[in-house]
DSSP file (Angstrom, degrees, kcal/mol; ACC not computed):
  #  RESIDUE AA STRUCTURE BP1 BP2  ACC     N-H-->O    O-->H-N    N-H-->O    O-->H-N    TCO  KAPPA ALPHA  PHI   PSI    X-CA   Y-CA   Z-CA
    1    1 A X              0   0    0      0, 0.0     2,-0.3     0, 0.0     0, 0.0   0.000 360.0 360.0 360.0 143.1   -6.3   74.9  -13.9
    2    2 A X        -     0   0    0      9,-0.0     2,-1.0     2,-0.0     6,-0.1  -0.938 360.0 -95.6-172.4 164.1   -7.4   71.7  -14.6
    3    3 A X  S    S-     0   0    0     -2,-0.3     2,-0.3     4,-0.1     3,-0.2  -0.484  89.6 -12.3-103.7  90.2   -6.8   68.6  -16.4
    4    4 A X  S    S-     0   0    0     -2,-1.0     4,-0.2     2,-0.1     5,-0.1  -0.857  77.3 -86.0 146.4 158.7   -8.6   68.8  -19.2
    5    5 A X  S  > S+     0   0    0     -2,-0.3     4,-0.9     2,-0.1    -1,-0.1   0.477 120.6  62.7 -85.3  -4.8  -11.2   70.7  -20.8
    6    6 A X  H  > S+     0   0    0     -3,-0.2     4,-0.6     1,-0.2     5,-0.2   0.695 109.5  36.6-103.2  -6.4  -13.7   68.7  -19.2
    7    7 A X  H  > S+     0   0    0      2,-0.1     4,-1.2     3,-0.1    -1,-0.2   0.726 111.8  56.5 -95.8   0.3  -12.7   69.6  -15.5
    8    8 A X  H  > S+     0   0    0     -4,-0.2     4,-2.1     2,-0.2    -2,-0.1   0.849 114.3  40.7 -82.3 -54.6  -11.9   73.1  -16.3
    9    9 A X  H >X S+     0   0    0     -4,-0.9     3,-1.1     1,-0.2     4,-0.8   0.585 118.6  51.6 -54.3 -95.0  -16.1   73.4  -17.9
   10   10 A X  H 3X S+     0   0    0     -4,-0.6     4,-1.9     1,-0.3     5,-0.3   0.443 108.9  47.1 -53.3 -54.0  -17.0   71.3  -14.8
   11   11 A X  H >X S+     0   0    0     -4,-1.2     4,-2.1    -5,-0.2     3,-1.5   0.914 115.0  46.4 -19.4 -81.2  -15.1   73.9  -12.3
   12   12 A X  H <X S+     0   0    0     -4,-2.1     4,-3.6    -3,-1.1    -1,-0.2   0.805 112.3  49.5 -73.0 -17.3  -16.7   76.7  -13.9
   13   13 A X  H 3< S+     0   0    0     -4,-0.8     4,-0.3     2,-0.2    -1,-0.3   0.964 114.0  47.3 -58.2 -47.9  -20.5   74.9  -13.8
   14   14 A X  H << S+     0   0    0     -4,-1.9    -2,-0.2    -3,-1.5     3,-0.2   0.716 112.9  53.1 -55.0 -43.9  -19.9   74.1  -10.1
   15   15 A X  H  < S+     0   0    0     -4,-2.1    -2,-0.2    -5,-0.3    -3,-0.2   0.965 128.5  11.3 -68.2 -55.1  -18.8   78.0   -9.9
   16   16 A X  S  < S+     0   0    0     -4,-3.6     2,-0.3    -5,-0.2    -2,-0.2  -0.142  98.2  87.8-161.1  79.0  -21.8   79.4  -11.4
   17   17 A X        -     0   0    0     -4,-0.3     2,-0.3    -3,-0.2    25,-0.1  -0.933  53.6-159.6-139.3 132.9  -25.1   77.0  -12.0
   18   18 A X    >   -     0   0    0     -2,-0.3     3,-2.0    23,-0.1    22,-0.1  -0.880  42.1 -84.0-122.8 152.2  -27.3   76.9   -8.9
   19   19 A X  T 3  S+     0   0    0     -2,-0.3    23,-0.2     1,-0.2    22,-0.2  -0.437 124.3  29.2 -63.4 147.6  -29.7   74.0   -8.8
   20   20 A X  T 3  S+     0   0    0     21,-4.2    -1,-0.2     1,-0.2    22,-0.2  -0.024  85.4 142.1  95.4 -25.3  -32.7   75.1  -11.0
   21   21 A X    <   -     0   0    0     -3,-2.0     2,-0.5    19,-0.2    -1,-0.2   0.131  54.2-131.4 -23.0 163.6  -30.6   77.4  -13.2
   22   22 A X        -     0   0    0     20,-0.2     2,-0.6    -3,-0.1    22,-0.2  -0.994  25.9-160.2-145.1 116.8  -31.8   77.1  -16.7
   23   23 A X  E     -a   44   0A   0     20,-2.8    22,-1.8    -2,-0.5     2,-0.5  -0.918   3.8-157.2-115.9 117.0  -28.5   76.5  -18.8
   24   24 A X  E     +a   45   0A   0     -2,-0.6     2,-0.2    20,-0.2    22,-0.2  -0.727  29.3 147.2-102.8 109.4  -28.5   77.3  -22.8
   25   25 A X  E     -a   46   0A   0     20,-1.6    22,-2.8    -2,-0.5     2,-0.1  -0.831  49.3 -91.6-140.1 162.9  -25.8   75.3  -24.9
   26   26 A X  E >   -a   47   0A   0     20,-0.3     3,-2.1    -2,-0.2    22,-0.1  -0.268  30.5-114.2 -93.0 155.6  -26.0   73.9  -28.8
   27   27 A X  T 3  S+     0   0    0     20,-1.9    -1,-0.1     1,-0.3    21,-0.1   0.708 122.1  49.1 -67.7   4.6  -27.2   70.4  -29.6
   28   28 A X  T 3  S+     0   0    0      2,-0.1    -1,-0.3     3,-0.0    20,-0.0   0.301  83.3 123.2-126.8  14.2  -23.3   69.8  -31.0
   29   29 A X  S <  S-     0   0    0     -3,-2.1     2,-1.1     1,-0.1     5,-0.1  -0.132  80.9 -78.3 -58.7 165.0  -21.9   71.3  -27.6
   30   30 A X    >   -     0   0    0      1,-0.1     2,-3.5     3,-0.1     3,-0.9  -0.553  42.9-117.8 -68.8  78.1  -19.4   68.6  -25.7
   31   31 A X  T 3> S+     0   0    0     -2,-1.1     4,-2.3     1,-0.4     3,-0.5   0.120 107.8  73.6  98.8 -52.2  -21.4   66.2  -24.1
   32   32 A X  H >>>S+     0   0    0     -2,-3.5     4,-1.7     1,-0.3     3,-0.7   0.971  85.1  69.5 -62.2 -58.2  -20.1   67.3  -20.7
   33   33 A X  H <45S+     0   0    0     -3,-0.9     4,-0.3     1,-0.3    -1,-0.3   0.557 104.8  38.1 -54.7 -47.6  -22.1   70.4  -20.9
   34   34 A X  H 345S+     0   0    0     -3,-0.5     4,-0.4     2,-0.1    -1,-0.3   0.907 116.2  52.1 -87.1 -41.4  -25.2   68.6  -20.5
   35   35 A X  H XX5S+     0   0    0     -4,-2.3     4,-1.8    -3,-0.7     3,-0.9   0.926 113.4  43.7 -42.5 -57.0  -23.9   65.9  -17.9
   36   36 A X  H 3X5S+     0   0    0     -4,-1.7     4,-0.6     1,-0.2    -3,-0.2   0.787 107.7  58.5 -85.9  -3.5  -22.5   68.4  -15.6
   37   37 A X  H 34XS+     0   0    0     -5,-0.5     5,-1.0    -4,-0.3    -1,-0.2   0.628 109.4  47.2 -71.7 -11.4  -25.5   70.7  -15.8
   38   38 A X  H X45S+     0   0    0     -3,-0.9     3,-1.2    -4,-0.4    -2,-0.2   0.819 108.0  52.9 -85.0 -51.2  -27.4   68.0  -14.7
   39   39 A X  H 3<5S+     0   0    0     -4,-1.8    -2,-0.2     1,-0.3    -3,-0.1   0.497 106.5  52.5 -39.4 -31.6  -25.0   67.1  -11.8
   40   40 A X  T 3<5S-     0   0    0     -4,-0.6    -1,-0.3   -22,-0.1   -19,-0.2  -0.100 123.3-107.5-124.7   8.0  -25.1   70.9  -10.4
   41   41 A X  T < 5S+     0   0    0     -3,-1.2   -21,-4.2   -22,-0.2   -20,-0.2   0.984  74.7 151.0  63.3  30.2  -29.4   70.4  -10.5
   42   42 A X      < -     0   0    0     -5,-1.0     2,-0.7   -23,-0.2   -20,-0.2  -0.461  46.1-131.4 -90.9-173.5  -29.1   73.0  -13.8
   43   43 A X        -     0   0    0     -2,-0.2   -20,-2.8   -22,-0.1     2,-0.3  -0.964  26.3-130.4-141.5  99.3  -32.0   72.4  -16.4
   44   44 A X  E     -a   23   0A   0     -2,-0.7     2,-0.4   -22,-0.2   -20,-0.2  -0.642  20.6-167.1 -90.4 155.1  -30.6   72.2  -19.8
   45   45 A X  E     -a   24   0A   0    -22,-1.8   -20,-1.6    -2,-0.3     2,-0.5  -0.955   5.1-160.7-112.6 115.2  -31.6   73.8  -22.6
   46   46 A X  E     -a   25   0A   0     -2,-0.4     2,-0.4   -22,-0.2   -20,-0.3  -0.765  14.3-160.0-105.8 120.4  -30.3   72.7  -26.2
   47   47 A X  E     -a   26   0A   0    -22,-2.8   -20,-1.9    -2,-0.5     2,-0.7  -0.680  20.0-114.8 -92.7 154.7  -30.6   75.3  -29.1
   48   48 A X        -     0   0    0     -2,-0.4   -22,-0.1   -22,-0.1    -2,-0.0  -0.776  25.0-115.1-118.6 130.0  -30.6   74.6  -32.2
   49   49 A X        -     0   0    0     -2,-0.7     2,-0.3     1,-0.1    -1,-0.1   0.277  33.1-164.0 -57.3 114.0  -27.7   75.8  -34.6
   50   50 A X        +     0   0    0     -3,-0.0     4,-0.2     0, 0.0    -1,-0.1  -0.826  49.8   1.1 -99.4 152.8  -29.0   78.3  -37.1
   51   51 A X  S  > S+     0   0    0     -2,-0.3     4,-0.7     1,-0.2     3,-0.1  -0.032  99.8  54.7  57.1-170.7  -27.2   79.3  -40.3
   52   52 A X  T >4 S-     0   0    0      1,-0.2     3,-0.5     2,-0.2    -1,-0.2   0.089 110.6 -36.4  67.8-166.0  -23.9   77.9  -41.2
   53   53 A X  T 34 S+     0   0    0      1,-0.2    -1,-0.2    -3,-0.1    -2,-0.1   0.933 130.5  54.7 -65.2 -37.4  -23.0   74.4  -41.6
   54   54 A X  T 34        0   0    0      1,-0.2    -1,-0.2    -4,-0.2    -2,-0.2   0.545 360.0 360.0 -85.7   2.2  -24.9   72.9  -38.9
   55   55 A X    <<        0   0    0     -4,-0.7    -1,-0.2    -3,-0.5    -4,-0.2   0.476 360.0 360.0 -85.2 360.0  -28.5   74.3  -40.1
């Protein structure tokens, strides 16, 4: 439980991101995703969105 969707993603970053982790999320992910992957000493990685709309 949490309030929000950005303390439920932060919970589960804190649950299981170890400093040095290498974390893979899209360049249009929420914002948080790269702030608390930083927070928890993860290393983010942004891919970028193939096919679809966003390509």
């Amino acid at each position: 439980m949490g309030n929000g969707s950005n303390d439920v993603l932060e919970l589960a970053a804190r649950t299981f991101i170890s400093s040095g982790d290498e974390v893979i999320y899209s360049k249009h992910a929420f914002a948080v995703y790269e702030i608390v992957t930083k927070a928890v000493g993860g290393i983010g990685v942004k891919g970028k969105a193939t096919g679809g709309f966003w390509s």
